[in-house]
C-alpha positions as CSV (number, residue, x, y, z in Angstrom):
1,X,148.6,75.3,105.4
2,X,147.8,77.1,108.3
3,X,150.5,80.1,107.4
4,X,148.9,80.1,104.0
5,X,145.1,80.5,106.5
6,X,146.7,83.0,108.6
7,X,148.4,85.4,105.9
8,X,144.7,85.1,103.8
9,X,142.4,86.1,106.9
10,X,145.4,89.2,107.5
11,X,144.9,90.2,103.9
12,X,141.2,90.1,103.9
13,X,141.1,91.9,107.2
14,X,143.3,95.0,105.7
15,X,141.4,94.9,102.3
16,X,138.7,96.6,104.9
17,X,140.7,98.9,106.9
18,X,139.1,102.7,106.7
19,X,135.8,101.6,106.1
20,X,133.4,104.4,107.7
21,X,130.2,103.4,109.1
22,X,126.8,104.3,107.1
23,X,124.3,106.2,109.8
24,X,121.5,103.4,108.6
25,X,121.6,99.6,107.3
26,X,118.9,97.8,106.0
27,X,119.0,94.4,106.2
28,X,117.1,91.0,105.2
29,X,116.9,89.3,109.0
30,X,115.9,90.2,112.0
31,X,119.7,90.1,113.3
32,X,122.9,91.4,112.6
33,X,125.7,90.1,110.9
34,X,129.2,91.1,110.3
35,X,128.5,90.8,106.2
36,X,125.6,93.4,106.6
37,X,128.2,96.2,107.2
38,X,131.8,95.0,106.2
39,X,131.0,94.2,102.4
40,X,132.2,91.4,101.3
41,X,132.7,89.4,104.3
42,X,131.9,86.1,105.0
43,X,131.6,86.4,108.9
44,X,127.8,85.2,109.5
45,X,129.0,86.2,113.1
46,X,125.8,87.3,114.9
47,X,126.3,91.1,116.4
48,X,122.5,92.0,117.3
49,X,119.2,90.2,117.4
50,X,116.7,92.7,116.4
51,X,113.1,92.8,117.9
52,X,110.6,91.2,115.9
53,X,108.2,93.7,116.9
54,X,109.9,96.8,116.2
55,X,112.2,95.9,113.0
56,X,114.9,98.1,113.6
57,X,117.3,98.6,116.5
58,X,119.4,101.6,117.4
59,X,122.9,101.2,118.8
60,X,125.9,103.0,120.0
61,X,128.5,103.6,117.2
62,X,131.1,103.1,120.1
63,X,130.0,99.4,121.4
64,X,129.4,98.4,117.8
65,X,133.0,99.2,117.0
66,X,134.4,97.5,120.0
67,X,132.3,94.5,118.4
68,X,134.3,94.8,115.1
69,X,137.7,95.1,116.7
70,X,137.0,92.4,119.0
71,X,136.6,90.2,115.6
72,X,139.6,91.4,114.0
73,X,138.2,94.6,111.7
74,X,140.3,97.9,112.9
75,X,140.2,100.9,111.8
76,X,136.8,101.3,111.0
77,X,135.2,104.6,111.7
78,X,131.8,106.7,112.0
79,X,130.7,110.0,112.0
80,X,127.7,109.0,114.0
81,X,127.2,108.1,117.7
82,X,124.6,106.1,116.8
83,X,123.9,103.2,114.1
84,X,120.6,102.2,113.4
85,X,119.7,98.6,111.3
86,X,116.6,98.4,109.5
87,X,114.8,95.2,108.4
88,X,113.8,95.5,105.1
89,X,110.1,95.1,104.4
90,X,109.0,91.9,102.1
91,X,106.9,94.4,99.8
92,X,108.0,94.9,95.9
93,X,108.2,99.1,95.1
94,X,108.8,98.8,91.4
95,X,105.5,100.8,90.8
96,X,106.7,103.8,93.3
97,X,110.5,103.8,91.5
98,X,109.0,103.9,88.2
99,X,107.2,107.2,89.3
100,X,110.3,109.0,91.0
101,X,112.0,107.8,87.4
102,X,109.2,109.1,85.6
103,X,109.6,112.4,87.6
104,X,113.3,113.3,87.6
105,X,113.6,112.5,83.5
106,X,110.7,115.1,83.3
107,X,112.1,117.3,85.0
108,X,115.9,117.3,84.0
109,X,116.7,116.7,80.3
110,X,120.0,115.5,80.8
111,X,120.0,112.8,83.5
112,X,121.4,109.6,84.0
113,X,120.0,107.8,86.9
114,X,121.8,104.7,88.3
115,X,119.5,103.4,91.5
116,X,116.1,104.3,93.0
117,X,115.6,103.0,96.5
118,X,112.3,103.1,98.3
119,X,111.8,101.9,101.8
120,X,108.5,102.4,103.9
121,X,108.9,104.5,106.9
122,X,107.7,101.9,109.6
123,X,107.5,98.1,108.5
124,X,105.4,96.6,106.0
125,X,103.9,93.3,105.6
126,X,102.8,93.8,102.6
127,X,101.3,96.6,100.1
128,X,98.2,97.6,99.7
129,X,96.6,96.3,96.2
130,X,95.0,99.1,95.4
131,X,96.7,102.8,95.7
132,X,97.4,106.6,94.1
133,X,100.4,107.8,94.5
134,X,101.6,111.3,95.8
135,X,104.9,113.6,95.4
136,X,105.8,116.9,96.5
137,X,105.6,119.9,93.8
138,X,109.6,120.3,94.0
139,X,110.7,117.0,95.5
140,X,112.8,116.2,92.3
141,X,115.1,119.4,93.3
142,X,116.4,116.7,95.9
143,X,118.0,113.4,95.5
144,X,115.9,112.2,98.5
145,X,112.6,112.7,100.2
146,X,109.5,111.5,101.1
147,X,106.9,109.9,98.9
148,X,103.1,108.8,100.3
149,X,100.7,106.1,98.7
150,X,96.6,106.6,99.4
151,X,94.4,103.8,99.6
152,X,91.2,103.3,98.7
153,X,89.9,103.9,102.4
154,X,91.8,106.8,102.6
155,X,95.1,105.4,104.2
156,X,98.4,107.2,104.0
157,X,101.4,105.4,104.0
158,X,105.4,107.4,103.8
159,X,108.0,106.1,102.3
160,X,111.7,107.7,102.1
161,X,113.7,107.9,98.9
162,X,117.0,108.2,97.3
163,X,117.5,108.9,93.9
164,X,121.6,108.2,92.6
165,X,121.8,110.0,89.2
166,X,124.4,112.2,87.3
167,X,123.1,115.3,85.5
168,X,124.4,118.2,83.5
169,X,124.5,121.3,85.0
170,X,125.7,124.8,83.9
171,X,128.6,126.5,85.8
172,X,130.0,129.8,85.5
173,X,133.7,129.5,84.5
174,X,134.4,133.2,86.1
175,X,132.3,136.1,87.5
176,X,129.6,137.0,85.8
177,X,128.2,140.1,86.4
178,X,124.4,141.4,86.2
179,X,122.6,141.2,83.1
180,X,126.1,140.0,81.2
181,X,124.6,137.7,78.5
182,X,125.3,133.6,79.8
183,X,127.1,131.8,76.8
184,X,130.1,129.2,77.0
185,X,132.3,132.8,77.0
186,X,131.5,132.8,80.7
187,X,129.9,129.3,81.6
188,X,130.8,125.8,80.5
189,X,128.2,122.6,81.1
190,X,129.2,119.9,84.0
191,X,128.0,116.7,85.4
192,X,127.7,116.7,88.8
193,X,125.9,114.1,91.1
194,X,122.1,114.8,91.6
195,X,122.2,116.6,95.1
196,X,119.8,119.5,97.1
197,X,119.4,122.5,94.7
198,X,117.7,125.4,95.7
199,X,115.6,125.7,92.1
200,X,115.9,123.7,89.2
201,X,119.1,123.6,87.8
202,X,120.2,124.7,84.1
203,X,121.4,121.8,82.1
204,X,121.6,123.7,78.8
205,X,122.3,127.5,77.0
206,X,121.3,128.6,73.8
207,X,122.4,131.3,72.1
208,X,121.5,134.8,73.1
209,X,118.9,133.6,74.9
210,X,119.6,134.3,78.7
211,X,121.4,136.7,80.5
212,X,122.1,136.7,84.5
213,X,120.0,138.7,87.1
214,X,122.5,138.8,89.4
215,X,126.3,139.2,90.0
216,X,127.5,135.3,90.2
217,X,130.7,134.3,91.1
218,X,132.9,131.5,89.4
219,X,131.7,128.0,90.3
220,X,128.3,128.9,90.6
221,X,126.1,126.0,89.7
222,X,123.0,128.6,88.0
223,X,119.5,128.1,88.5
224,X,116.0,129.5,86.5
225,X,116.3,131.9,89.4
226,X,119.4,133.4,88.7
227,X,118.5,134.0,85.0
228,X,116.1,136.0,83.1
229,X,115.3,136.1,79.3
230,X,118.1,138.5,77.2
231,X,117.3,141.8,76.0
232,X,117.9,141.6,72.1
233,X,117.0,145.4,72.3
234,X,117.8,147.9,74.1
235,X,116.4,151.3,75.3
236,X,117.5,154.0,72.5
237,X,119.5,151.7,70.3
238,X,118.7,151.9,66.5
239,X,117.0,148.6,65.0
240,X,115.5,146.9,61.7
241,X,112.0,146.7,61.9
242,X,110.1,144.7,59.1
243,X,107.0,145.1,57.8
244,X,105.0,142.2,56.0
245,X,102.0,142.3,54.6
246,X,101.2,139.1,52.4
247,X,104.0,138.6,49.9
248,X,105.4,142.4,50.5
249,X,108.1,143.3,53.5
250,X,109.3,146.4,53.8
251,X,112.3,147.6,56.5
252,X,113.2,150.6,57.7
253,X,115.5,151.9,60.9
254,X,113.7,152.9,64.1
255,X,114.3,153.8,68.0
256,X,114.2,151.7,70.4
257,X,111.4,153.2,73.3
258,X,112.3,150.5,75.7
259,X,114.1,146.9,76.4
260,X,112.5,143.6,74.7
261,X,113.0,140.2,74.6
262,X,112.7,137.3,71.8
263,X,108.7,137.6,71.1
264,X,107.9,140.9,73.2
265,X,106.0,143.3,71.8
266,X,107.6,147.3,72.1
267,X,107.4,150.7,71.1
268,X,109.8,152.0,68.1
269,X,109.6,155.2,66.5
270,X,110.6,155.7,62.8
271,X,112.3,158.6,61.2
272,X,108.8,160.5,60.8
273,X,108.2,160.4,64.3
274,X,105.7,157.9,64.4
275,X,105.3,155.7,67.1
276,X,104.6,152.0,66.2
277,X,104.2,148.6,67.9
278,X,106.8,145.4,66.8
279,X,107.7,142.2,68.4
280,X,111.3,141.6,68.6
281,X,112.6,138.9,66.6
282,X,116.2,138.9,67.1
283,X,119.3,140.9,68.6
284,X,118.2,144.5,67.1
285,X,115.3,143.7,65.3
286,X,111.7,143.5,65.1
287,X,108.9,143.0,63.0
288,X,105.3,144.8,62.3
289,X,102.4,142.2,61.1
Protein backbone atom coordinates (compact mmCIF):
# COMPACT_ATOMS: atom_id res chain seq x y z
CA UNK A 1 0.00 0.00 0.00
CA UNK A 2 2.45 2.48 0.63
CA UNK A 3 4.51 1.45 -2.83
CA UNK A 4 1.18 1.82 -4.53
CA UNK A 5 1.26 5.83 -2.41
CA UNK A 6 4.63 6.35 -3.37
CA UNK A 7 4.71 5.40 -7.21
CA UNK A 8 1.01 7.63 -7.40
CA UNK A 9 2.56 10.91 -5.67
CA UNK A 10 5.93 10.21 -8.36
CA UNK A 11 3.48 10.13 -11.22
CA UNK A 12 1.52 13.07 -10.26
CA UNK A 13 4.57 14.99 -9.52
CA UNK A 14 6.03 14.33 -13.28
CA UNK A 15 2.55 14.83 -14.83
CA UNK A 16 3.71 18.62 -13.87
CA UNK A 17 7.24 18.72 -14.82
CA UNK A 18 7.93 21.89 -17.38
CA UNK A 19 5.28 23.85 -16.11
CA UNK A 20 6.45 27.66 -16.71
CA UNK A 21 5.34 30.25 -14.29
CA UNK A 22 2.47 32.85 -15.40
CA UNK A 23 3.99 36.62 -14.55
CA UNK A 24 0.41 37.11 -12.54
CA UNK A 25 -2.13 34.82 -10.55
CA UNK A 26 -5.28 35.71 -9.40
CA UNK A 27 -6.68 34.02 -6.69
CA UNK A 28 -9.84 33.61 -4.32
CA UNK A 29 -7.94 33.95 -0.69
CA UNK A 30 -5.87 36.09 0.79
CA UNK A 31 -2.95 33.37 0.73
CA UNK A 32 -1.20 31.14 -1.46
CA UNK A 33 -1.51 27.71 -2.22
CA UNK A 34 0.31 25.18 -4.15
CA UNK A 35 -3.27 24.45 -6.27
CA UNK A 36 -3.30 28.25 -7.26
CA UNK A 37 -0.25 27.72 -9.62
CA UNK A 38 0.38 23.84 -10.25
CA UNK A 39 -3.12 23.01 -11.79
CA UNK A 40 -4.60 20.31 -10.70
CA UNK A 41 -2.98 19.73 -7.45
CA UNK A 42 -4.36 18.92 -4.41
CA UNK A 43 -1.57 20.44 -2.07
CA UNK A 44 -3.63 23.16 0.06
CA UNK A 45 0.03 23.72 1.34
CA UNK A 46 0.19 27.36 2.32
CA UNK A 47 3.16 29.32 0.33
CA UNK A 48 2.29 33.18 1.13
CA UNK A 49 -0.20 34.93 3.34
CA UNK A 50 -1.13 37.98 1.44
CA UNK A 51 -1.91 41.40 3.12
CA UNK A 52 -5.32 42.03 3.71
CA UNK A 53 -4.79 45.58 3.00
CA UNK A 54 -3.01 45.49 -0.12
CA UNK A 55 -4.60 42.27 -1.94
CA UNK A 56 -1.77 41.34 -3.85
CA UNK A 57 1.81 40.49 -3.05
CA UNK A 58 4.84 40.51 -5.24
CA UNK A 59 7.60 37.83 -4.84
CA UNK A 60 10.78 36.63 -6.20
CA UNK A 61 10.41 33.96 -9.01
CA UNK A 62 13.63 32.47 -7.48
CA UNK A 63 12.37 31.89 -3.61
CA UNK A 64 9.05 30.90 -4.99
CA UNK A 65 10.73 28.09 -6.94
CA UNK A 66 12.91 26.98 -4.13
CA UNK A 67 9.24 26.68 -2.38
CA UNK A 68 8.05 24.25 -5.17
CA UNK A 69 11.20 22.06 -5.16
CA UNK A 70 11.24 21.93 -1.58
CA UNK A 71 7.64 20.27 -1.95
CA UNK A 72 8.62 17.93 -4.57
CA UNK A 73 7.52 19.99 -8.07
CA UNK A 74 11.00 20.26 -10.24
CA UNK A 75 11.43 21.50 -13.14
CA UNK A 76 9.26 24.32 -13.15
CA UNK A 77 10.33 27.50 -14.81
CA UNK A 78 9.72 31.34 -15.37
CA UNK A 79 10.64 33.90 -17.53
CA UNK A 80 10.05 36.41 -14.84
CA UNK A 81 12.05 37.48 -11.80
CA UNK A 82 9.16 38.33 -10.18
CA UNK A 83 5.54 36.66 -9.53
CA UNK A 84 2.92 38.69 -8.45
CA UNK A 85 -0.65 37.00 -6.86
CA UNK A 86 -3.74 38.90 -7.04
CA UNK A 87 -6.82 38.49 -4.95
CA UNK A 88 -9.68 38.48 -6.93
CA UNK A 89 -12.36 41.08 -6.22
CA UNK A 90 -15.98 39.77 -5.01
CA UNK A 91 -17.67 42.06 -7.82
CA UNK A 92 -19.67 40.30 -10.89
CA UNK A 93 -18.32 41.98 -14.57
CA UNK A 94 -20.85 40.30 -16.74
CA UNK A 95 -22.13 43.78 -17.88
CA UNK A 96 -18.36 45.01 -18.86
CA UNK A 97 -17.73 41.45 -20.87
CA UNK A 98 -20.81 41.77 -22.61
CA UNK A 99 -19.53 45.14 -23.95
CA UNK A 100 -15.89 44.09 -24.99
CA UNK A 101 -18.17 41.02 -26.71
CA UNK A 102 -20.38 43.44 -28.18
CA UNK A 103 -17.22 45.36 -29.48
CA UNK A 104 -14.95 42.79 -31.02
CA UNK A 105 -18.09 40.98 -32.99
CA UNK A 106 -18.62 44.60 -34.43
CA UNK A 107 -15.63 44.98 -35.34
CA UNK A 108 -14.39 41.63 -36.84
CA UNK A 109 -16.87 39.59 -38.92
CA UNK A 110 -15.33 36.46 -38.48
CA UNK A 111 -14.61 35.90 -34.85
CA UNK A 112 -14.87 33.28 -32.46
CA UNK A 113 -14.29 34.32 -28.98
CA UNK A 114 -13.70 31.74 -26.20
CA UNK A 115 -13.15 33.86 -22.73
CA UNK A 116 -13.43 37.54 -21.56
CA UNK A 117 -11.70 38.28 -18.40
CA UNK A 118 -12.12 41.54 -16.50
CA UNK A 119 -10.35 42.31 -13.34
CA UNK A 120 -10.32 45.87 -11.63
CA UNK A 121 -6.96 47.50 -11.38
CA UNK A 122 -6.81 47.95 -7.56
CA UNK A 123 -9.36 45.97 -5.32
CA UNK A 124 -12.98 46.18 -5.21
CA UNK A 125 -15.49 45.64 -2.69
CA UNK A 126 -18.02 45.94 -4.64
CA UNK A 127 -19.40 47.79 -7.97
CA UNK A 128 -20.93 50.72 -8.18
CA UNK A 129 -24.89 50.41 -9.03
CA UNK A 130 -25.03 52.90 -11.22
CA UNK A 131 -22.35 53.44 -14.24
CA UNK A 132 -21.40 54.23 -18.16
CA UNK A 133 -19.08 52.51 -19.56
CA UNK A 134 -15.95 53.65 -21.65
CA UNK A 135 -13.45 52.00 -24.38
CA UNK A 136 -10.81 53.27 -26.35
CA UNK A 137 -11.52 54.15 -30.24
CA UNK A 138 -9.11 51.14 -31.45
CA UNK A 139 -8.90 49.00 -28.28
CA UNK A 140 -10.46 45.97 -30.20
CA UNK A 141 -7.12 46.01 -32.43
CA UNK A 142 -5.70 44.28 -29.14
CA UNK A 143 -6.58 41.26 -27.33
CA UNK A 144 -6.07 43.27 -24.00
CA UNK A 145 -6.37 46.69 -22.59
CA UNK A 146 -7.85 48.86 -20.43
CA UNK A 147 -11.45 49.54 -19.97
CA UNK A 148 -12.99 52.46 -17.36
CA UNK A 149 -16.54 52.61 -15.70
CA UNK A 150 -17.97 56.43 -14.72
CA UNK A 151 -20.23 56.90 -12.00
CA UNK A 152 -22.78 58.96 -11.39
CA UNK A 153 -20.49 61.41 -9.23
CA UNK A 154 -18.10 61.40 -11.64
CA UNK A 155 -15.79 58.49 -10.44
CA UNK A 156 -13.46 56.61 -12.69
CA UNK A 157 -12.65 53.21 -12.14
CA UNK A 158 -9.81 50.94 -14.69
CA UNK A 159 -10.09 47.74 -15.25
CA UNK A 160 -7.57 45.45 -17.46
CA UNK A 161 -8.87 42.97 -20.06
CA UNK A 162 -8.17 39.96 -22.07
CA UNK A 163 -10.04 38.97 -24.83
CA UNK A 164 -9.09 34.92 -26.09
CA UNK A 165 -10.72 34.67 -29.59
CA UNK A 166 -9.79 33.08 -33.03
CA UNK A 167 -10.36 35.15 -36.14
CA UNK A 168 -9.86 35.01 -39.88
CA UNK A 169 -7.40 36.90 -41.30
CA UNK A 170 -6.07 37.30 -44.88
CA UNK A 171 -2.35 36.33 -45.66
CA UNK A 172 -0.36 36.80 -48.62
CA UNK A 173 0.69 33.34 -49.91
CA UNK A 174 3.86 35.08 -51.87
CA UNK A 175 5.08 38.65 -52.66
CA UNK A 176 2.75 40.83 -53.75
CA UNK A 177 3.79 43.64 -55.34
CA UNK A 178 2.27 47.41 -55.49
CA UNK A 179 -1.01 47.86 -56.86
CA UNK A 180 -1.09 43.86 -58.00
CA UNK A 181 -4.88 43.14 -57.60
CA UNK A 182 -5.36 40.94 -53.85
CA UNK A 183 -7.36 37.64 -54.83
CA UNK A 184 -6.83 33.95 -53.52
CA UNK A 185 -4.08 34.01 -56.72
CA UNK A 186 -1.80 35.69 -54.21
CA UNK A 187 -3.53 35.55 -50.67
CA UNK A 188 -5.40 32.74 -48.95
CA UNK A 189 -7.73 33.37 -45.55
CA UNK A 190 -6.27 32.08 -41.98
CA UNK A 191 -7.34 31.82 -38.44
CA UNK A 192 -5.01 33.07 -36.22
CA UNK A 193 -5.41 33.89 -32.43
CA UNK A 194 -6.72 37.44 -31.78
CA UNK A 195 -3.31 39.28 -30.97
CA UNK A 196 -1.86 43.28 -31.32
CA UNK A 197 -2.46 44.44 -34.94
CA UNK A 198 -1.33 47.58 -36.05
CA UNK A 199 -4.96 48.44 -38.01
CA UNK A 200 -7.84 46.28 -38.42
CA UNK A 201 -7.19 43.24 -40.02
CA UNK A 202 -8.80 41.83 -43.33
CA UNK A 203 -10.93 38.85 -42.76
CA UNK A 204 -12.38 38.64 -46.27
CA UNK A 205 -11.65 39.48 -50.37
CA UNK A 206 -14.00 39.93 -52.91
CA UNK A 207 -13.49 39.89 -56.24
CA UNK A 208 -11.74 42.70 -58.05
CA UNK A 209 -12.31 44.74 -55.40
CA UNK A 210 -8.83 45.58 -53.70
CA UNK A 211 -5.55 45.83 -54.82
CA UNK A 212 -2.30 46.39 -52.52
CA UNK A 213 -0.61 49.87 -51.84
CA UNK A 214 2.38 48.56 -51.15
CA UNK A 215 5.05 45.75 -51.96
CA UNK A 216 4.16 42.93 -49.23
CA UNK A 217 5.99 40.05 -48.67
CA UNK A 218 4.69 36.40 -48.11
CA UNK A 219 3.18 35.91 -44.72
CA UNK A 220 2.04 39.15 -44.34
CA UNK A 221 -1.11 39.29 -42.27
CA UNK A 222 -2.80 42.58 -44.53
CA UNK A 223 -4.48 45.39 -42.93
CA UNK A 224 -7.16 48.41 -44.41
CA UNK A 225 -3.80 50.13 -44.50
CA UNK A 226 -2.05 48.20 -46.82
CA UNK A 227 -4.99 48.20 -49.36
CA UNK A 228 -6.78 50.52 -51.43
CA UNK A 229 -9.87 50.14 -53.65
CA UNK A 230 -8.88 48.45 -57.38
CA UNK A 231 -8.77 50.45 -60.40
CA UNK A 232 -11.32 48.73 -62.86
CA UNK A 233 -10.00 51.40 -65.33
CA UNK A 234 -7.17 52.51 -66.37
CA UNK A 235 -5.55 55.73 -67.74
CA UNK A 236 -5.80 55.40 -71.79
CA UNK A 237 -7.37 51.94 -71.89
CA UNK A 238 -10.47 51.59 -74.20
CA UNK A 239 -13.93 50.94 -72.27
CA UNK A 240 -17.83 50.32 -72.69
CA UNK A 241 -19.65 53.14 -71.66
CA UNK A 242 -23.59 52.93 -71.44
CA UNK A 243 -26.00 55.29 -71.77
CA UNK A 244 -29.64 54.92 -70.20
CA UNK A 245 -32.14 57.04 -70.46
CA UNK A 246 -35.60 55.40 -69.28
CA UNK A 247 -36.19 52.21 -71.12
CA UNK A 248 -33.28 53.10 -73.89
CA UNK A 249 -29.35 52.23 -73.37
CA UNK A 250 -27.12 52.90 -75.75
CA UNK A 251 -23.06 51.77 -75.69
CA UNK A 252 -20.40 52.87 -77.40
CA UNK A 253 -16.28 52.62 -76.96
CA UNK A 254 -14.45 55.51 -75.30
CA UNK A 255 -10.95 56.60 -73.64
CA UNK A 256 -10.08 56.31 -70.57
CA UNK A 257 -8.78 60.16 -69.21
CA UNK A 258 -7.81 58.78 -65.94
CA UNK A 259 -7.92 55.75 -63.27
CA UNK A 260 -11.46 54.91 -61.46
CA UNK A 261 -12.74 52.68 -59.10
CA UNK A 262 -16.19 50.72 -58.65
CA UNK A 263 -18.69 53.95 -58.34
CA UNK A 264 -16.14 56.86 -59.24
CA UNK A 265 -17.11 59.22 -61.49
CA UNK A 266 -14.27 59.97 -64.66
CA UNK A 267 -13.60 61.53 -67.74
CA UNK A 268 -13.98 59.43 -71.21
CA UNK A 269 -13.83 60.66 -74.56
CA UNK A 270 -15.79 59.03 -77.41
CA UNK A 271 -14.77 58.64 -81.02
CA UNK A 272 -16.06 62.38 -81.83
CA UNK A 273 -13.86 63.86 -79.44
CA UNK A 274 -16.23 64.68 -76.86
CA UNK A 275 -15.39 64.62 -73.51
CA UNK A 276 -18.05 63.07 -71.07
CA UNK A 277 -18.57 62.17 -67.44
CA UNK A 278 -19.36 58.24 -66.34
CA UNK A 279 -19.18 56.27 -63.19
CA UNK A 280 -17.36 53.06 -63.43
CA UNK A 281 -19.32 50.07 -62.97
CA UNK A 282 -17.08 47.34 -63.57
CA UNK A 283 -13.47 46.20 -64.90
CA UNK A 284 -13.60 48.49 -68.23
CA UNK A 285 -16.77 49.96 -67.97
CA UNK A 286 -18.88 52.78 -67.16
CA UNK A 287 -22.09 54.17 -67.43
CA UNK A 288 -23.70 57.83 -68.37
CA UNK A 289 -27.27 58.56 -66.45
Amino acid sequence: MKLLFILSFTLFINLYANTQLKSNYFIQENYVVVSDIVKGAKSEFKLFDIDKNRHSIRIRTKDLLNKLNKLGYKNISSKHNYTQFTQKSPINTDKIELYLREVYIKNYIDIDIQSISVSPRSYLYEMPKNYKISLYKKAHLSNKGIINIKTDDNKKIFFNYLVKAHISVIISKQTIQKDDELSFLNAKKKSIMLQKFRALPLQEIKKATLQVKHRVKKDFILTDRDVIGLFLVKRGATINVVVTDANIAISFLAKAKQNGRLGERITVVNSLGKKLKAVVTARNSAEIK
